[in-house]
C-alpha positions as CSV (number, residue, x, y, z in Angstrom):
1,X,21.4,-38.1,3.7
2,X,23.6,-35.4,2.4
3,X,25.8,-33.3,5.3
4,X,24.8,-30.0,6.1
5,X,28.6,-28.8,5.8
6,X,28.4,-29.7,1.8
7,X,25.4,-28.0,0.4
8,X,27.1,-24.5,0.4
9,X,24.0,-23.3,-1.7
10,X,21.8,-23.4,1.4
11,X,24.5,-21.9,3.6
12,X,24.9,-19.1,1.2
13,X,21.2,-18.4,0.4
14,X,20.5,-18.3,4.4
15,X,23.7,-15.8,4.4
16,X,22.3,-13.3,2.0
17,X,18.5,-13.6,3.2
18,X,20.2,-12.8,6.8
19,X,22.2,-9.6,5.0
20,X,19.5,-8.2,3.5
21,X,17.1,-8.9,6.5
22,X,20.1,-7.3,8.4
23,X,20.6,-4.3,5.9
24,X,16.5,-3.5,5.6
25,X,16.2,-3.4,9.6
26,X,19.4,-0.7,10.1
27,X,18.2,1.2,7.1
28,X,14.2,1.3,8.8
29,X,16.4,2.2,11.9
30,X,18.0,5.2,10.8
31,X,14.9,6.5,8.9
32,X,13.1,6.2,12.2
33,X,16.0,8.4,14.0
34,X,16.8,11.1,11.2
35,X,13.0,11.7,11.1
36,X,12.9,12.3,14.3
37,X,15.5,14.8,14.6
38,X,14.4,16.7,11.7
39,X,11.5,19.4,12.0
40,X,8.2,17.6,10.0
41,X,8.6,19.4,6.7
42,X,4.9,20.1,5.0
43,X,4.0,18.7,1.8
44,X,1.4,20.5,0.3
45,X,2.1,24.3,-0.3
46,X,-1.1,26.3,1.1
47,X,-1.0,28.4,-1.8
48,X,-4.5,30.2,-2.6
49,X,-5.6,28.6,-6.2
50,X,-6.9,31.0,-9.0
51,X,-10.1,30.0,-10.0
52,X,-12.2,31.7,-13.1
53,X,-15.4,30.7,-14.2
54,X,-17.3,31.5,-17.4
55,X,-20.9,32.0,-17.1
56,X,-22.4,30.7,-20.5
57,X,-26.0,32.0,-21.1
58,X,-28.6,29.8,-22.9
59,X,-29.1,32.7,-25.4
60,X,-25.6,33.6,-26.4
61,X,-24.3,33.5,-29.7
62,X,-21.2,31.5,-28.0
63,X,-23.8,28.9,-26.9
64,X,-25.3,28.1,-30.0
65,X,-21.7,28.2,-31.9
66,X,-20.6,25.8,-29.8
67,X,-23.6,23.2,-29.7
């Protein structure tokens, strides 16, 4: 059986899985904290929408030119 102080492959994949564990978990942690501080900022605008409808009547010349 091979010694665990040789196979520098392993030592270096379990290095940079334990970095980027490492780097992911202070990053969630100081996401956590600057939302906190910070006011909740909205998302949506509450702007009223503009809506227009176009009655169509059955009889219309418009109805017939377009069917």
């Amino acid at each position: 059986m091979s010694n665990w102080t040789s196979l520098w492959y392993v030592w270096l994949l379990l290095l940079t899985v334990f970095l980027l564990l490492l780097c992911g978990i202070t990053a969630s942690c100081i996401r956590f904290c600057c939302r906190k501080k910070r006011p909740p900022v909205e998302t949506f605008s509450r702007h009223p929408c503009d809506l227009t409808a176009i009655a169509i009547d059955s009889d219309s010349t418009a109805h017939s030119t377009v069917t």
